[in-house]
VEXTOR-971822 format. One record per residue: residue number from 1; residue in three letters; x, y, z of N, C-alpha, C in turn. Coordinates in steps of 0.2 Angstrom, whole numbers, padded with zeros to 4 digits. Layout:
N
NUM  ALA  X  Y  Z  X  Y  Z  X  Y  Z $
...
END
This chain:
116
1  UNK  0004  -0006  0000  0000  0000  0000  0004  0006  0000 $
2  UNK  0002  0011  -0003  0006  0018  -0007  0004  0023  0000 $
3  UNK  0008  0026  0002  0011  0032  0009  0005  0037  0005 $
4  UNK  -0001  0040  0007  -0002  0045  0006  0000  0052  0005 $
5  UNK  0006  0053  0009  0009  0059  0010  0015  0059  0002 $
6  UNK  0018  0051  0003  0023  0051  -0003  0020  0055  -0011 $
7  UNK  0013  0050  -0011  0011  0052  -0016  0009  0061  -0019 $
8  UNK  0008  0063  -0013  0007  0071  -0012  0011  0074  -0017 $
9  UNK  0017  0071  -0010  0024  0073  -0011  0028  0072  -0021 $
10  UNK  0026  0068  -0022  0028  0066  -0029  0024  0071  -0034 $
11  UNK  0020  0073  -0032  0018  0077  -0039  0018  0084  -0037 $
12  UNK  0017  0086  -0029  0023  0092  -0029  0031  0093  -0031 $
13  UNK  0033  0088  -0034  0041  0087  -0037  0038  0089  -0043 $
14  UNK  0035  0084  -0045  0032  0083  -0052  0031  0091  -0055 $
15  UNK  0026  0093  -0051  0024  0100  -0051  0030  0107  -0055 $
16  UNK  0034  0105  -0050  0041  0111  -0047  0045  0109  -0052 $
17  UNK  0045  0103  -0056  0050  0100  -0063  0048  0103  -0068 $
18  UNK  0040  0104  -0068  0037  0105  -0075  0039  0115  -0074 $
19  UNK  0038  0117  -0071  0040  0123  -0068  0045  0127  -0069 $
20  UNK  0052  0120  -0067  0058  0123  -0068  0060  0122  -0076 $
21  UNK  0054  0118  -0078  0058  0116  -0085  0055  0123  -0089 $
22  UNK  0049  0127  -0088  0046  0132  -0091  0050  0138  -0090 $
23  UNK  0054  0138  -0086  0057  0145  -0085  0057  0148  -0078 $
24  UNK  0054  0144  -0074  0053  0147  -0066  0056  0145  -0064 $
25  UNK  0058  0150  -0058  0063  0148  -0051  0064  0153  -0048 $
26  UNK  0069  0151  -0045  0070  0158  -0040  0077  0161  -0041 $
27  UNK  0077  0167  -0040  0083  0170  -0041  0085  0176  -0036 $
28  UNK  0091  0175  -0031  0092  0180  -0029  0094  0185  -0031 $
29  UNK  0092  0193  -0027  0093  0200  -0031  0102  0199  -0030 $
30  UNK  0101  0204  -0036  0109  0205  -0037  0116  0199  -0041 $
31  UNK  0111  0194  -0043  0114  0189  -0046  0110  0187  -0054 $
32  UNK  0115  0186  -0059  0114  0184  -0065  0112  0177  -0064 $
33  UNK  0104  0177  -0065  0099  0171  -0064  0099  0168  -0071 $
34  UNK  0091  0168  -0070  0088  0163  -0078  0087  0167  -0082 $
35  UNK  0083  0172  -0080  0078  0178  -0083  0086  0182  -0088 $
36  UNK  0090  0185  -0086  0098  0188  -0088  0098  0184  -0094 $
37  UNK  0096  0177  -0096  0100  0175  -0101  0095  0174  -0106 $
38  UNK  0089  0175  -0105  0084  0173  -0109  0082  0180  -0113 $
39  UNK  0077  0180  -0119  0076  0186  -0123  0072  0189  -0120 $
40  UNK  0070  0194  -0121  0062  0195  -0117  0057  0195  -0125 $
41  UNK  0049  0194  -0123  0047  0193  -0130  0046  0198  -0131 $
42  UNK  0048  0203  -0138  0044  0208  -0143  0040  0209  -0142 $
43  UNK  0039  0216  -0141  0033  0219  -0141  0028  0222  -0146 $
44  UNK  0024  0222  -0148  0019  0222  -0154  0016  0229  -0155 $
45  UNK  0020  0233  -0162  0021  0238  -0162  0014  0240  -0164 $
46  UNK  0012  0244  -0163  0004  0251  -0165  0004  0249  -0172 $
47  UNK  -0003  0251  -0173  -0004  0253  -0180  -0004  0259  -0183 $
48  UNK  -0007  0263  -0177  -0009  0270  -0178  -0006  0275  -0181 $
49  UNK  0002  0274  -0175  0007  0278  -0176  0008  0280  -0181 $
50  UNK  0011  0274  -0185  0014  0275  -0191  0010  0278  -0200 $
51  UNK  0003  0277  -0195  -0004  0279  -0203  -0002  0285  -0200 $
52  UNK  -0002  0289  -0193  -0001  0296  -0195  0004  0298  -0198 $
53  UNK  0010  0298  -0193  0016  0300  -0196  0016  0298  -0205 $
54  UNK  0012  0293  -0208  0013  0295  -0218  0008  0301  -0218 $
55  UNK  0002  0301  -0213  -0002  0305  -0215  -0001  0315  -0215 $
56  UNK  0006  0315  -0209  0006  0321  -0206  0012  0322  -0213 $
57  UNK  0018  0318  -0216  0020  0318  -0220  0018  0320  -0228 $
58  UNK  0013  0317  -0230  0010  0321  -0235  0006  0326  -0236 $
59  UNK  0003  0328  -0232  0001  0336  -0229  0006  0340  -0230 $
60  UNK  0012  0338  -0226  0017  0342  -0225  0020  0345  -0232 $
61  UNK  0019  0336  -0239  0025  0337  -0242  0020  0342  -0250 $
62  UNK  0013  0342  -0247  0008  0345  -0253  0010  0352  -0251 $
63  UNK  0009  0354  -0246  0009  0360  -0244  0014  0363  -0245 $
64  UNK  0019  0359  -0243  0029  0363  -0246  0027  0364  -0254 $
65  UNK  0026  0360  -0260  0024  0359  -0264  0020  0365  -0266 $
66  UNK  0013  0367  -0263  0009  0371  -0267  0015  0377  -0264 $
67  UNK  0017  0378  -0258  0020  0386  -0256  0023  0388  -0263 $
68  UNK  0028  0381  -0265  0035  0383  -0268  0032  0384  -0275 $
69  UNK  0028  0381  -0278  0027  0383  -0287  0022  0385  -0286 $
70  UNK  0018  0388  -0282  0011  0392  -0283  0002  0388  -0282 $
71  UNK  -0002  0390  -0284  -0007  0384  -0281  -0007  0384  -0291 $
72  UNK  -0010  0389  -0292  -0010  0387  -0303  -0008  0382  -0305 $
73  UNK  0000  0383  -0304  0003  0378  -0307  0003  0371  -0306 $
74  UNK  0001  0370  -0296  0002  0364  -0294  -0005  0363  -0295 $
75  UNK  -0011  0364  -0297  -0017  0363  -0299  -0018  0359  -0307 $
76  UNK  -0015  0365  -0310  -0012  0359  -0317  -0008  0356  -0317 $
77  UNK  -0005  0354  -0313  0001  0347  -0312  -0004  0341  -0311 $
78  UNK  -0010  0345  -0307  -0014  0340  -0305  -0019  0335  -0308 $
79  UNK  -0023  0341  -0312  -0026  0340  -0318  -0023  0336  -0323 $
80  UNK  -0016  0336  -0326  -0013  0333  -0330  -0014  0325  -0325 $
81  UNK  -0013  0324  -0320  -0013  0319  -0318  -0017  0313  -0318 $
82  UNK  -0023  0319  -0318  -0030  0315  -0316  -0034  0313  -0323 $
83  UNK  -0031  0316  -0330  -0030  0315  -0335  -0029  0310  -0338 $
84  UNK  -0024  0306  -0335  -0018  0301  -0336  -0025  0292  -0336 $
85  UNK  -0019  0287  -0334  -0024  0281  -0333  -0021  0280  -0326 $
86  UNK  -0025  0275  -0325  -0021  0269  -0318  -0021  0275  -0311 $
87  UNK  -0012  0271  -0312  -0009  0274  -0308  -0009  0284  -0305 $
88  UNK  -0007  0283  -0310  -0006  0293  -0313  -0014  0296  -0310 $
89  UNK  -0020  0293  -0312  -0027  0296  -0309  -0026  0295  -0303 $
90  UNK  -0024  0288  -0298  -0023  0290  -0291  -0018  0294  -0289 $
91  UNK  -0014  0296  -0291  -0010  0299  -0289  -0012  0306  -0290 $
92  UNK  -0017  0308  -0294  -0018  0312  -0293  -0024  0314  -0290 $
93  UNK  -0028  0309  -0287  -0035  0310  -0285  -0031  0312  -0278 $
94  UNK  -0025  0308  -0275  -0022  0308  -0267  -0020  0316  -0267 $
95  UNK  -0017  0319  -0273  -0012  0327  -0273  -0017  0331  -0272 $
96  UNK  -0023  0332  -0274  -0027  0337  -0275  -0028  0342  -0270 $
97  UNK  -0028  0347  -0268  -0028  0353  -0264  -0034  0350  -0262 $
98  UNK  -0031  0352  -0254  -0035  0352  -0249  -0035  0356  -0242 $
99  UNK  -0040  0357  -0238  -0039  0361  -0235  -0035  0361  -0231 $
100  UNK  -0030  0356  -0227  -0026  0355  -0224  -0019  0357  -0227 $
101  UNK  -0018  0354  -0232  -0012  0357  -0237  -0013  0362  -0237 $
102  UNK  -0018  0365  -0239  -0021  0373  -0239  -0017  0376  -0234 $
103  UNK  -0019  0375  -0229  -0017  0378  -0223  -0010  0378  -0221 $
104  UNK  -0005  0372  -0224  0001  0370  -0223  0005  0377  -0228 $
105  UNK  0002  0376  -0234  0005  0381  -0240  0005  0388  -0235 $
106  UNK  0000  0391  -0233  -0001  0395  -0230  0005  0397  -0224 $
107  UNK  0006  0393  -0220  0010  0395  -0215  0019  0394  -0218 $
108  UNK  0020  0390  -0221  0026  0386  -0226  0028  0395  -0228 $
109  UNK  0022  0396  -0234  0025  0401  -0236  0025  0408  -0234 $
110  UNK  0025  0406  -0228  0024  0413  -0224  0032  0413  -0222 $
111  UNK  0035  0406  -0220  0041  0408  -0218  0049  0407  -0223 $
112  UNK  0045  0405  -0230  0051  0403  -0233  0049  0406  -0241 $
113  UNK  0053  0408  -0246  0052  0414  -0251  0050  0407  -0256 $
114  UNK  0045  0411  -0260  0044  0406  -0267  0050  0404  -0271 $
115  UNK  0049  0398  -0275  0056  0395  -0277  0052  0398  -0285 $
116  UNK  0058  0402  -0288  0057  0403  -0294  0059  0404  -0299 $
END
Protein backbone atom coordinates (compact mmCIF):
# COMPACT_ATOMS: atom_id res chain seq x y z
CA UNK A 1 0.00 0.00 0.00
CA UNK A 2 1.27 3.56 -1.34
CA UNK A 3 2.24 6.35 1.75
CA UNK A 4 -0.41 8.99 1.12
CA UNK A 5 1.88 11.77 1.93
CA UNK A 6 4.54 10.25 -0.65
CA UNK A 7 2.11 10.46 -3.22
CA UNK A 8 1.39 14.16 -2.44
CA UNK A 9 4.88 14.56 -2.29
CA UNK A 10 5.67 13.13 -5.70
CA UNK A 11 3.52 15.42 -7.76
CA UNK A 12 4.61 18.32 -5.89
CA UNK A 13 8.10 17.32 -7.38
CA UNK A 14 6.47 16.62 -10.39
CA UNK A 15 4.90 20.06 -10.29
CA UNK A 16 8.21 22.24 -9.40
CA UNK A 17 10.01 20.00 -12.64
CA UNK A 18 7.44 21.03 -14.93
CA UNK A 19 8.05 24.55 -13.54
CA UNK A 20 11.54 24.63 -13.51
CA UNK A 21 11.63 23.27 -17.02
CA UNK A 22 9.27 26.37 -18.23
CA UNK A 23 11.46 29.00 -17.06
CA UNK A 24 10.53 29.31 -13.13
CA UNK A 25 12.51 29.58 -10.30
CA UNK A 26 14.09 31.61 -8.08
CA UNK A 27 16.66 34.05 -8.29
CA UNK A 28 18.32 36.00 -5.89
CA UNK A 29 18.51 39.92 -6.18
CA UNK A 30 21.82 40.99 -7.43
CA UNK A 31 22.85 37.84 -9.16
CA UNK A 32 22.77 36.88 -13.06
CA UNK A 33 19.88 34.18 -12.78
CA UNK A 34 17.60 32.54 -15.52
CA UNK A 35 15.65 35.68 -16.69
CA UNK A 36 19.50 37.59 -17.68
CA UNK A 37 20.05 35.06 -20.20
CA UNK A 38 16.83 34.65 -21.86
CA UNK A 39 15.30 37.19 -24.61
CA UNK A 40 12.44 38.90 -23.34
CA UNK A 41 9.50 38.57 -25.90
CA UNK A 42 8.89 41.63 -28.52
CA UNK A 43 6.59 43.73 -28.29
CA UNK A 44 3.83 44.38 -30.86
CA UNK A 45 4.29 47.62 -32.45
CA UNK A 46 0.70 50.19 -33.04
CA UNK A 47 -0.75 50.52 -36.06
CA UNK A 48 -1.85 54.04 -35.61
CA UNK A 49 1.31 55.59 -35.15
CA UNK A 50 2.72 55.07 -38.28
CA UNK A 51 -0.85 55.74 -40.64
CA UNK A 52 -0.29 59.27 -38.97
CA UNK A 53 3.14 59.99 -39.24
CA UNK A 54 2.67 59.09 -43.51
CA UNK A 55 -0.42 61.06 -43.09
CA UNK A 56 1.17 64.22 -41.28
CA UNK A 57 4.01 63.56 -43.98
CA UNK A 58 2.10 64.14 -46.95
CA UNK A 59 0.15 67.27 -45.84
CA UNK A 60 3.49 68.42 -45.05
CA UNK A 61 4.96 67.43 -48.40
CA UNK A 62 1.53 69.00 -50.53
CA UNK A 63 1.84 72.01 -48.80
CA UNK A 64 5.80 72.58 -49.26
CA UNK A 65 4.81 71.81 -52.85
CA UNK A 66 1.88 74.10 -53.38
CA UNK A 67 4.02 77.19 -51.18
CA UNK A 68 6.97 76.57 -53.55
CA UNK A 69 5.38 76.59 -57.34
CA UNK A 70 2.12 78.46 -56.61
CA UNK A 71 -1.37 76.85 -56.30
CA UNK A 72 -2.08 77.41 -60.52
CA UNK A 73 0.68 75.62 -61.43
CA UNK A 74 0.35 72.74 -58.83
CA UNK A 75 -3.38 72.53 -59.81
CA UNK A 76 -2.42 71.88 -63.40
CA UNK A 77 0.25 69.47 -62.48
CA UNK A 78 -2.74 68.01 -61.04
CA UNK A 79 -5.14 68.07 -63.59
CA UNK A 80 -2.65 66.66 -66.03
CA UNK A 81 -2.52 63.73 -63.53
CA UNK A 82 -5.98 62.98 -63.25
CA UNK A 83 -5.92 63.00 -66.94
CA UNK A 84 -3.66 60.17 -67.16
CA UNK A 85 -4.83 56.14 -66.61
CA UNK A 86 -4.17 53.84 -63.59
CA UNK A 87 -1.83 54.73 -61.65
CA UNK A 88 -1.17 58.52 -62.52
CA UNK A 89 -5.30 59.29 -61.77
CA UNK A 90 -4.57 57.91 -58.15
CA UNK A 91 -1.92 59.82 -57.75
CA UNK A 92 -3.51 62.49 -58.52
CA UNK A 93 -7.04 62.10 -56.91
CA UNK A 94 -4.40 61.70 -53.40
CA UNK A 95 -2.50 65.48 -54.68
CA UNK A 96 -5.39 67.42 -54.99
CA UNK A 97 -5.69 70.67 -52.73
CA UNK A 98 -6.92 70.31 -49.82
CA UNK A 99 -7.81 72.27 -46.98
CA UNK A 100 -5.21 71.04 -44.70
CA UNK A 101 -2.50 71.33 -47.47
CA UNK A 102 -4.12 74.50 -47.89
CA UNK A 103 -3.42 75.69 -44.62
CA UNK A 104 0.27 74.04 -44.55
CA UNK A 105 1.01 76.23 -47.92
CA UNK A 106 -0.23 79.09 -46.02
CA UNK A 107 2.03 78.92 -42.91
CA UNK A 108 5.13 77.24 -45.12
CA UNK A 109 5.00 80.12 -47.11
CA UNK A 110 4.82 82.60 -44.86
CA UNK A 111 8.29 81.56 -43.68
CA UNK A 112 10.16 80.63 -46.68
CA UNK A 113 10.34 82.83 -50.10
CA UNK A 114 8.70 81.11 -53.32
CA UNK A 115 11.13 78.91 -55.49
CA UNK A 116 11.31 80.65 -58.85
Amino acid sequence: MSDPNMSEFYRRVDRIQKARARGHGFEAPGVLGRSYYTRPQAQRRGFLGPVLVLLVAVFLLKGLMISQIGRMEYESRVERLLAGAGVERVGGWLMQVDPVSEMVAREVGALLPPMR
